[in-house]
C-alpha positions in Angstrom: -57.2 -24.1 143.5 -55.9 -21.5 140.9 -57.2 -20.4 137.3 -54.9 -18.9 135.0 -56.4 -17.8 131.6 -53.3 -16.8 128.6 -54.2 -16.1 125.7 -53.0 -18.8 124.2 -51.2 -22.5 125.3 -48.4 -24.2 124.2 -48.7 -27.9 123.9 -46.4 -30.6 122.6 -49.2 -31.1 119.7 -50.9 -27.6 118.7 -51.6 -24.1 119.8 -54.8 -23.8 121.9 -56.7 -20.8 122.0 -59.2 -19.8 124.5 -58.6 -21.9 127.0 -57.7 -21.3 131.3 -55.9 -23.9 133.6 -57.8 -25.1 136.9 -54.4 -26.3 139.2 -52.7 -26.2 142.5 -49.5 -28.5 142.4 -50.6 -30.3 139.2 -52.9 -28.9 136.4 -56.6 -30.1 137.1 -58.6 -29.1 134.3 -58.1 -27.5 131.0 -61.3 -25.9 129.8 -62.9 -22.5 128.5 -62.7 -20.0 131.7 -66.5 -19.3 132.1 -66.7 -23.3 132.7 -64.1 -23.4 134.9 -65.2 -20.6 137.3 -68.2 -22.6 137.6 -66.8 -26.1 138.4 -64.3 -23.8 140.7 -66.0 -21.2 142.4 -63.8 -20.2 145.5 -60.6 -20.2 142.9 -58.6 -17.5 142.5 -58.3 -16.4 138.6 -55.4 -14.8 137.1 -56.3 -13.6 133.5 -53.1 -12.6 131.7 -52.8 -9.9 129.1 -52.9 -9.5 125.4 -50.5 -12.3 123.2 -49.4 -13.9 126.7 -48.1 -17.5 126.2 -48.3 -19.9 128.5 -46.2 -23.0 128.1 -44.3 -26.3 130.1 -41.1 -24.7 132.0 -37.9 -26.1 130.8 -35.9 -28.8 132.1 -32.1 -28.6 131.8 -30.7 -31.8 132.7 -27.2 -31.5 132.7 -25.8 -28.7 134.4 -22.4 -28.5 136.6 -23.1 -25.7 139.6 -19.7 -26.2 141.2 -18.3 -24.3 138.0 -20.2 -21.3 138.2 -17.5 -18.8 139.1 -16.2 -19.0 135.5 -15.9 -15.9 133.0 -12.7 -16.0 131.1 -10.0 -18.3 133.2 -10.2 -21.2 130.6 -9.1 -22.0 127.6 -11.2 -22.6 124.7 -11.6 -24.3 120.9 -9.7 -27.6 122.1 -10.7 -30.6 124.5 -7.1 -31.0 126.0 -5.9 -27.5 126.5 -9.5 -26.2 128.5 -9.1 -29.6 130.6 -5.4 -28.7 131.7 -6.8 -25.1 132.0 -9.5 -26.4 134.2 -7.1 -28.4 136.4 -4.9 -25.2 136.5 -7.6 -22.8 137.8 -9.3 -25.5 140.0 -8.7 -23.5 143.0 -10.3 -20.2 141.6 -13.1 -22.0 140.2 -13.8 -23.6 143.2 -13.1 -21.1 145.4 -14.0 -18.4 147.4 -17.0 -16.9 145.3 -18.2 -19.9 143.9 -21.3 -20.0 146.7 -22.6 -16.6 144.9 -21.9 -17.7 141.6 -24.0 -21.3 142.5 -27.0 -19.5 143.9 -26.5 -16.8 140.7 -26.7 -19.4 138.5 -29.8 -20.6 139.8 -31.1 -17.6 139.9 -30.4 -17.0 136.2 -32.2 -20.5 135.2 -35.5 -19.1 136.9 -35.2 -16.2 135.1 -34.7 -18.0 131.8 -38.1 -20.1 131.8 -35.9 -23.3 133.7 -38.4 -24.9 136.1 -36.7 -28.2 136.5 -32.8 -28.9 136.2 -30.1 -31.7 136.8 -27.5 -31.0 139.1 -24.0 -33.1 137.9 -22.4 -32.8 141.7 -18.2 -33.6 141.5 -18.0 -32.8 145.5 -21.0 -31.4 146.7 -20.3 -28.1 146.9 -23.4 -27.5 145.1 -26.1 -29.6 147.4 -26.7 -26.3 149.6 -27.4 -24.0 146.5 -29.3 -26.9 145.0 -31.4 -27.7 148.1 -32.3 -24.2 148.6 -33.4 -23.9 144.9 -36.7 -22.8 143.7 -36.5 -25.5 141.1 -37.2 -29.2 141.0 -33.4 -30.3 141.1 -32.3 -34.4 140.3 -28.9 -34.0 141.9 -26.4 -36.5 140.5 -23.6 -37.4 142.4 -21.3 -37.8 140.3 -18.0 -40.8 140.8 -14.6 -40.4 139.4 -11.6 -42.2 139.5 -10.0 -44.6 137.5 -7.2 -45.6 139.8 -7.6 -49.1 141.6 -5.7 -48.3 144.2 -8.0 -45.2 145.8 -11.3 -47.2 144.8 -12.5 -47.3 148.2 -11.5 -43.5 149.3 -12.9 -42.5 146.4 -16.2 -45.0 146.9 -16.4 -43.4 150.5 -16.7 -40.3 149.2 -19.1 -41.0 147.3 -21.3 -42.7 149.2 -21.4 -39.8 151.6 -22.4 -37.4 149.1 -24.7 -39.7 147.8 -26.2 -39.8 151.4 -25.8 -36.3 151.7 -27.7 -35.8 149.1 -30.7 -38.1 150.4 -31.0 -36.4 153.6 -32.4 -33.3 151.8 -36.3 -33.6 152.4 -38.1 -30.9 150.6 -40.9 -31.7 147.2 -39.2 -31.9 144.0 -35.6 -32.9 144.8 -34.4 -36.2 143.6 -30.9 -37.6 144.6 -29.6 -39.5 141.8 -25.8 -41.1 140.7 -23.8 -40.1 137.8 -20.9 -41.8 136.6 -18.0 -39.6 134.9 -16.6 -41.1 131.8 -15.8 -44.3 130.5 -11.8 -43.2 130.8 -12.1 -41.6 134.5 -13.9 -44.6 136.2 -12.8 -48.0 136.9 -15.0 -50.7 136.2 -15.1 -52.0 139.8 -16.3 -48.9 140.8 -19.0 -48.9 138.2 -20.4 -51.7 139.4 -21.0 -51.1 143.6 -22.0 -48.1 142.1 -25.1 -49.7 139.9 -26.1 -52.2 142.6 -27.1 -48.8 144.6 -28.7 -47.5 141.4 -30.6 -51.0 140.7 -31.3 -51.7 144.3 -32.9 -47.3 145.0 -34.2 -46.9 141.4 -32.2 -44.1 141.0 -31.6 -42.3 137.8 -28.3 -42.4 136.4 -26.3 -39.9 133.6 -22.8 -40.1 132.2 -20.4 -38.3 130.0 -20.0 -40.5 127.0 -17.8 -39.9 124.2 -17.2 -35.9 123.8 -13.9 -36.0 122.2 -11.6 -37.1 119.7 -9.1 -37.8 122.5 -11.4 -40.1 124.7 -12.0 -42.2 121.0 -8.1 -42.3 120.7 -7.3 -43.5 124.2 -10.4 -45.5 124.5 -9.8 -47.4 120.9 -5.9 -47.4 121.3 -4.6 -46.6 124.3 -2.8 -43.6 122.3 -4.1 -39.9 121.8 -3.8 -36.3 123.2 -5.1 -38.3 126.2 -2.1 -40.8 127.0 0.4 -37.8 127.9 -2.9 -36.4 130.4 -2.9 -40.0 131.7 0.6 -41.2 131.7 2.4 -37.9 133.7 -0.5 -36.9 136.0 -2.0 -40.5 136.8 0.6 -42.8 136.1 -1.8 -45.3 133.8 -0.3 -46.8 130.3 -3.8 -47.6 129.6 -7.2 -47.1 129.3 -9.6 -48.8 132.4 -12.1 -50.5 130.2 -13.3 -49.6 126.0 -16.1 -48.0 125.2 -18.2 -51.4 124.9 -17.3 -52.1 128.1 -18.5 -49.0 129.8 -21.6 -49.1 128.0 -22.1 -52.9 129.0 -22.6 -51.6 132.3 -25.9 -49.9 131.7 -28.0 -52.6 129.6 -30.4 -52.7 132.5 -30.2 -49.3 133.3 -32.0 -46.8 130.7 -29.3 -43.7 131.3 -29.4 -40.1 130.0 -25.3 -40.2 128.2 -23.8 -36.8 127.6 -22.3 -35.4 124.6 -22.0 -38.6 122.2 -20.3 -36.5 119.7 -17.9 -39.3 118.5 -19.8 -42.5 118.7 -19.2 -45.0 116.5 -22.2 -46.8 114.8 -21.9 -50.2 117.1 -22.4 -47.6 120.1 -25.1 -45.5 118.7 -26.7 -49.4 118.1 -26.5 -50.3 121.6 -28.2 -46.7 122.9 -30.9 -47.2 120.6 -31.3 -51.1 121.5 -31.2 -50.4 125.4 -33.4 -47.2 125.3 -30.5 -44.7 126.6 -31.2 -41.2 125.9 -28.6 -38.4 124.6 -27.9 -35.0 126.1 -27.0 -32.5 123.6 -25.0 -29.6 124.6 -24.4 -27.7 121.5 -22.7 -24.6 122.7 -19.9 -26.5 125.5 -19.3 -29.0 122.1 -18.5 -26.1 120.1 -16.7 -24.2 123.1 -14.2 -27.4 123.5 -13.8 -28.3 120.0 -15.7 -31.3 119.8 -18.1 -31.2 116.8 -21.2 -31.1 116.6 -23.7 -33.9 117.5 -25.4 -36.0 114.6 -28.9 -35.9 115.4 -29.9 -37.4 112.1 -28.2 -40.8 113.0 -29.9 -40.9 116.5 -33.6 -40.1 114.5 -32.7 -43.1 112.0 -31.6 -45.3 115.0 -34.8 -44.2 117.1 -32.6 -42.4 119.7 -34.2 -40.2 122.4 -32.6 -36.7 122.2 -32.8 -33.7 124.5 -31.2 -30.6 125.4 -29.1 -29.2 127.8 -26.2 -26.1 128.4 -23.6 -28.2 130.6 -21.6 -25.9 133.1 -20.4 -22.2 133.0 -16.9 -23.8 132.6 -17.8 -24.7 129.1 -20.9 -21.9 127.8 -21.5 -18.4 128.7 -24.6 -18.7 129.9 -27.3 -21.1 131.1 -30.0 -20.4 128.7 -32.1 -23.2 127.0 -33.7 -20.7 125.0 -30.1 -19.7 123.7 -28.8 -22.8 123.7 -32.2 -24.1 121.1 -30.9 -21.0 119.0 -27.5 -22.6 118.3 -28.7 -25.7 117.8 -31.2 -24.8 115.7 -27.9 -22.9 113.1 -25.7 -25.8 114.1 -27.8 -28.6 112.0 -28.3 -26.6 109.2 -29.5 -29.5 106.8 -32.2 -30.3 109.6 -36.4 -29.3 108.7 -36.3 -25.7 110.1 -39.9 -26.8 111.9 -39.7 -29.9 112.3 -36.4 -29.8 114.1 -37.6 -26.7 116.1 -40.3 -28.6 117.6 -38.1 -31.2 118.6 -36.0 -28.7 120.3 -38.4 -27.7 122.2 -39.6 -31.0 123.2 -35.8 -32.1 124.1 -36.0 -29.3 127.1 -39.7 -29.9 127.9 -41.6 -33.6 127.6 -38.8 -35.5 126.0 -36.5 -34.0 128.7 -39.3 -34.7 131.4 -39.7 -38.5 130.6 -36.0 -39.2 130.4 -35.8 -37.7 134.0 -38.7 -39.8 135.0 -40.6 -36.8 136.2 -44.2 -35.8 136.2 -44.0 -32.9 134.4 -42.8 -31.4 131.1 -46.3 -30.7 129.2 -49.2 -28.7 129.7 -51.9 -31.8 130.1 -54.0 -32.6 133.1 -52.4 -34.5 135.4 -48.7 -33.5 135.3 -47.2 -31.3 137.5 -47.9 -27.3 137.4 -44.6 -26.3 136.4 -45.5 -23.5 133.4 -44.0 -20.3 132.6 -46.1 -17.1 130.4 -43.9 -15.7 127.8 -45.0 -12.2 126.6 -45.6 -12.5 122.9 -45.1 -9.3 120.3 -48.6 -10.2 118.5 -50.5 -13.4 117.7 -48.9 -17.0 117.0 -48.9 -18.1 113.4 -48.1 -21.9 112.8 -44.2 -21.3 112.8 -44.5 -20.6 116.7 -41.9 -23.0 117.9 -39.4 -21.1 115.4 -40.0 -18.3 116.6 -40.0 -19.0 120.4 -36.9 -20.0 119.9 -35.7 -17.0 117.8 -36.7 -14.2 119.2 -36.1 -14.7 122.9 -39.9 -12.7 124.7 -39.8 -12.1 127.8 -40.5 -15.0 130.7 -43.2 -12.9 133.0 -44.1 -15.3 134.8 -42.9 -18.4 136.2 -44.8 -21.6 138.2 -43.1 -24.5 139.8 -45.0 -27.1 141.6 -48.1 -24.6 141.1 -46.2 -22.1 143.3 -45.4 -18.6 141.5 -41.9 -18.1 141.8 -41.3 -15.2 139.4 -43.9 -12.3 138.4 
């Protein structure tokens, strides 16, 4: 058992003063120090200094690792051109430094304040880097391919990943199954694809709707997308609409990415099968995909969180940063208000769509918690300015373990 004593916490509710944390893997107690030395004598007690915050470590949930080894190869400010620049530096970004720039990456999450993070695996290059992490990791395979023909190559290799991926036995990693798009996966694939999901209860993400040309080609079979698909995969036409796709999940509460340009019959069926949406501010900006409307998700009762994508598409992976451009992005939103539901979109909100046991300082859940080093004392704008002003991550706990000091 372990006593930490900030002076202040950060909860999803209000600021406490005062107050220590009792914990080993999960917080045990949260009470004045004096009573807790008491009701844990042989603990260890770490009493932090002057305007130290201590506050639920952040969960990014959709991250691409196999990208890392990105700084300027790609072309920005427009979906199609950065996807034929992807496919035309493929090798370099997968290449020979990438297994520094994975274990960089994670490296640079820890030292941002991110305790928990979701791993979108194309061809687990990444499950090494990931297994080896510091952090709680929910590593999604991820399945692409929406020609009929290679279904059951491209099943194969899925399935070994997937299995890959479960043969990694260490606390706090979580295989899991993502499915691309709703334009790069055929519909038979989809489904053997589910049964597993169903069958394993495992959670399931997927990129939905980040472009104008996945609308077009989607909605008409037409677009910046049918040139893409007609020369480099021979297809006239779309695998399945967007109704379609998202027919697939209504058993299945999934965590859809991007949802830039859903349409209001979509952004009905999210809300009325309890999906959640991933916003990734900075990669919708970087690709020239607009900017997410949150307001119609809060009027439809939409479950929203945060996240930075991949390197290929941000500059860093930086919850903290990416709050900040969020928070300038929706400029009509309640400067508080919306604040605190940033923060909850990388911490509880963020937790609960994972379906992990951590996420908020409350006894109980799992001792994942960082300390922020504060200029002066909190007012009741704190969430404003945690976001703004970017202090200092001292410290940082996972699983009650101290993995940054």
């Amino acid at each position: 058992m372990q006593i930490i004593s900030p002076s202040f916490i950060y909860t999803a509710d209000k600021l406490l003063r005062n107050l220590s944390i009792a914990y080993d893997k999960t917080i045990h107690k949260i009470a004045p120090l004096e009573e807790l030395k008491k009701e844990f004598p042989d603990a260890e007690v770490t009493v932090l200094q002057e305007n130290s915050l201590l506050m639920p470590g952040l969960i990014n949930a959709h991250v691409h690792l196999e990208f890392s080894a990105h700084k300027t190869e790609l072309s920005y400010g427009d979906f199609i051109n950065w996807l034929y620049s992807v496919i035309e530096n493929r090798e370099e970004l997968i290449g020979g430094s990438v297994d520094t720039a994975m274990r960089e990456s994670v490296e640079s999450m820890l030292e941002s304040g991110i305790t928990t993070f979701g791993a979108v695996s194309s061809h687990g290059m990444d499950l090494e880097a990931c297994a080896n992490a510091p952090q709680n990791v929910v590593f999604f395979n991820e399945l692409i391919g929406s020609q009929a023909t290679m279904a059951d190559a491209l099943f194969g290799d899925f399935l070994s990943r997937l299995d890959a991926s479960k043969a990694v036995n260490r606390d706090g990693f979580y295989p899991a199954v993502a499915i691309h798009s709703p334009y790069s996966v055929h519909p038979v694939l989809i489904k053997k694809a589910l049964a597993i999901v169903k069958n394993e209860n495992l959670k399931l993400t997927a990129h939905f709707m980040e472009s104008e040309a996945e609308r077009k080609w989607l909605d008409e079979n037409d677009g910046d997308f049918k040139e893409f698909f007609v020369n480099l995969l021979k297809q006239n036409s779309a695998v399945s609409d967007s109704k379609e796709f998202l027919e697939h999940f209504n058993d299945i509460p999934t965590l859809l990415t991007h949802v830039v340009k859903a349409n209001k019959d979509e952004i009905k069926t999210i809300s009325s099968k309890k999906h959640t949406v991933i916003h990734c501010p900075i990669s919708n900006r970087l690709l020239g995909n607009g900017t997410l409307n949150i307001k119609e998700l809060n009027e439809n009762n939409i479950r929203w969180i945060v996240a930075t994508d991949g390197l290929s598409s941000n500059y860093k992976l930086d919850l903290f940063e990416e709050m900040k451009v969020s928070l300038f992005m929706h400029s009509d939103a309640p400067l508080l208000e919306f604040a605190t539901a940033l923060l909850k979109g990388v911490t509880a909100h963020a937790a609960d769509a994972l379906g992990l046991n951590t996420g908020e300082i409350v006894e109980g859940k799992n001792a994942d918690m960082i300390v922020l080093d504060l200029d002066n004392e909190p007012n009741d704008e704190l969430a404003i300015h945690l976001i703004l002003h970017r202090y200092n991550v001292s410290k940082v706990y996972i699983n009650g373990e101290l993995k940054k000091n």
